[in-house]
KEKOLVEX-77804 format. One record per atom (N, C-alpha, C): x, y, z; residue in three letters. Coordinates in steps of 0.001 Angstrom, whole numbers, plus 500000, padded with zeros to 6 digits. Layout:
BEGIN
XYZALA
...
END
This chain:
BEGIN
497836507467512677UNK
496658507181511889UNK
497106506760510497UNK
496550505634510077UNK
496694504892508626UNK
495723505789507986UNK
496160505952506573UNK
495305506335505732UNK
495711505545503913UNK
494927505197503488UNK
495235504469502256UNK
495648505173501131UNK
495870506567501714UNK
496631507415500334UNK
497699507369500801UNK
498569507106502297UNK
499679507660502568UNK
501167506802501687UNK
501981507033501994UNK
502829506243500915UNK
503268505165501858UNK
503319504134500967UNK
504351502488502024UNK
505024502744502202UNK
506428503434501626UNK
507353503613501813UNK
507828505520501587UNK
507096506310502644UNK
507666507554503067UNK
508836508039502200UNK
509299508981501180UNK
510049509458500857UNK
511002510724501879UNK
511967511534501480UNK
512437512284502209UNK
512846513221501001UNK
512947514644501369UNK
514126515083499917UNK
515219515284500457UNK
515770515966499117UNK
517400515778499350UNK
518022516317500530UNK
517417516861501080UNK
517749517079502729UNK
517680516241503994UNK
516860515574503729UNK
516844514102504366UNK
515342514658505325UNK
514443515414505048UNK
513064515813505587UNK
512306515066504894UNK
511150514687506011UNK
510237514283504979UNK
509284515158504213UNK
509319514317502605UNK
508505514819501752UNK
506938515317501811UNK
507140516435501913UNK
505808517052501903UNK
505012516869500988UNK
505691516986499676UNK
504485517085498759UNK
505031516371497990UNK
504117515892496503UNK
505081515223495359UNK
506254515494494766UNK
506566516695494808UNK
507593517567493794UNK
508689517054494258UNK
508810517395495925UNK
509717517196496193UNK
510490515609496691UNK
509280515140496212UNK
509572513485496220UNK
510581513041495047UNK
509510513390494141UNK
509681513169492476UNK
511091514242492450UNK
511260514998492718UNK
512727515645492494UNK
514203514880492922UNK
513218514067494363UNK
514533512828494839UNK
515269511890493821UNK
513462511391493422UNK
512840509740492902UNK
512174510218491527UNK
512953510636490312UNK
512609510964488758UNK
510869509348488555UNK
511014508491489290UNK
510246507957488836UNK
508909507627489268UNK
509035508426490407UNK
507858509003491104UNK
507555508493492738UNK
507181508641493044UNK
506929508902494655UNK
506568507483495102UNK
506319506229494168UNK
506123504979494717UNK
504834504434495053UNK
504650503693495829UNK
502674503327495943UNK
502323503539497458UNK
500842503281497375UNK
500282504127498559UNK
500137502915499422UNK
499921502971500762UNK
499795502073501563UNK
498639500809500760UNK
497880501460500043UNK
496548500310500189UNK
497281499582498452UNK
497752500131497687UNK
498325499786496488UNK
499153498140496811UNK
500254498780498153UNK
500897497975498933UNK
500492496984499311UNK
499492497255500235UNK
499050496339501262UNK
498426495468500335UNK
497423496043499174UNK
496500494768498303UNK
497461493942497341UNK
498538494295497020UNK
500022493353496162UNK
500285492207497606UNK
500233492535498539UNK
500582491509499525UNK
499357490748499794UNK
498359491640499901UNK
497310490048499698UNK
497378489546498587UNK
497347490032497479UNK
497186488919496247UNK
498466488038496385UNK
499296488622496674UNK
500545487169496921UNK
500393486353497824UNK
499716486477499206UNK
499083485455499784UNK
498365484486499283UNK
497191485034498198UNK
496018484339497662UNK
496994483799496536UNK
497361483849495754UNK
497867483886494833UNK
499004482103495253UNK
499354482244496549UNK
500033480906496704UNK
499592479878496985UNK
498229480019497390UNK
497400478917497567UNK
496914477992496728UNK
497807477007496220UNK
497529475843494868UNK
496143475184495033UNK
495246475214496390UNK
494360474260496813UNK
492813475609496155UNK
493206476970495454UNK
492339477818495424UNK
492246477841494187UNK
490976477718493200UNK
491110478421491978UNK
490273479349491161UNK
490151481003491404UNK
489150481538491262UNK
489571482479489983UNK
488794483393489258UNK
489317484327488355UNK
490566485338489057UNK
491174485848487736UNK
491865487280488290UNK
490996488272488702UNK
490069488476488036UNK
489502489309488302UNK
488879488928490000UNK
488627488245490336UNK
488125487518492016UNK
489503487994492705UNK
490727487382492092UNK
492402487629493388UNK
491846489374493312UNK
492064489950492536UNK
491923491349492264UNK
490910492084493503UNK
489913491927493114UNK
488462492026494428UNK
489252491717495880UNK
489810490745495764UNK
489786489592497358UNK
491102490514497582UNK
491717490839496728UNK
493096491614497861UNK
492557493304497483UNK
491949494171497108UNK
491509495027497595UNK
490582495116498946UNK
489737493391498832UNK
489005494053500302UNK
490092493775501291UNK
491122492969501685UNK
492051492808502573UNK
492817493774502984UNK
493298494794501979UNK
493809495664501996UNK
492935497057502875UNK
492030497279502137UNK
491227498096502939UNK
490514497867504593UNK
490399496405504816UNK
490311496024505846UNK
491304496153506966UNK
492597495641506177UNK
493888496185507064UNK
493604497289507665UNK
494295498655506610UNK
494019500207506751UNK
492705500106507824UNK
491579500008507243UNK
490438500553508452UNK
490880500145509597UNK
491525498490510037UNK
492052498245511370UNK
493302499115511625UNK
493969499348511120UNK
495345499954511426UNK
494745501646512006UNK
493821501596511130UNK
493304503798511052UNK
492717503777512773UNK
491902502578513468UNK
491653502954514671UNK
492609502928515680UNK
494096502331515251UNK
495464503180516253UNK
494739501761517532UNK
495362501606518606UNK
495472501323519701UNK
496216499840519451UNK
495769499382520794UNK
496590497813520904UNK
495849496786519440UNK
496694495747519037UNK
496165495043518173UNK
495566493919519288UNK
END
């Protein structure tokens, strides 16, 4: 199950377990535990949108347009089965 708080990139601590909680993230990684799936996922839509020379809308619009992509992802990803 996707969830848009979980992290993109899973930490471990110094034991090589995964990180349960922040502390022991941030005890790995001094600069903190990194971004959450939907943080992730909406930086990759705006770089999609963002390459399209034939598009020209506000930031504030790329901004909107890759949060809903992002969350759209996650909700498809959160119902699990075949794509």
């Amino acid at each position: 199950m996707t969830k848009a708080t979980d992290p993109a990139f899973p930490m471990v601590d110094k034991y090589g377990r995964p990180a349960i909680n922040l502390a022991s993230a941030v005890e790995r990684d001094p600069f903190g535990a990194g971004l959450t799936k939907r943080e992730y996922f909406a930086a990759m839509a705006m770089q999609g949108l963002l390459s399209n020379p034939n598009v020209s809308v506000s930031y504030e619009e790329y901004s909107k347009q890759s949060v809903f992509h992002a969350d759209a992802t996650i909700a498809e990803l959160a119902k699990g089965g075949e794509a």
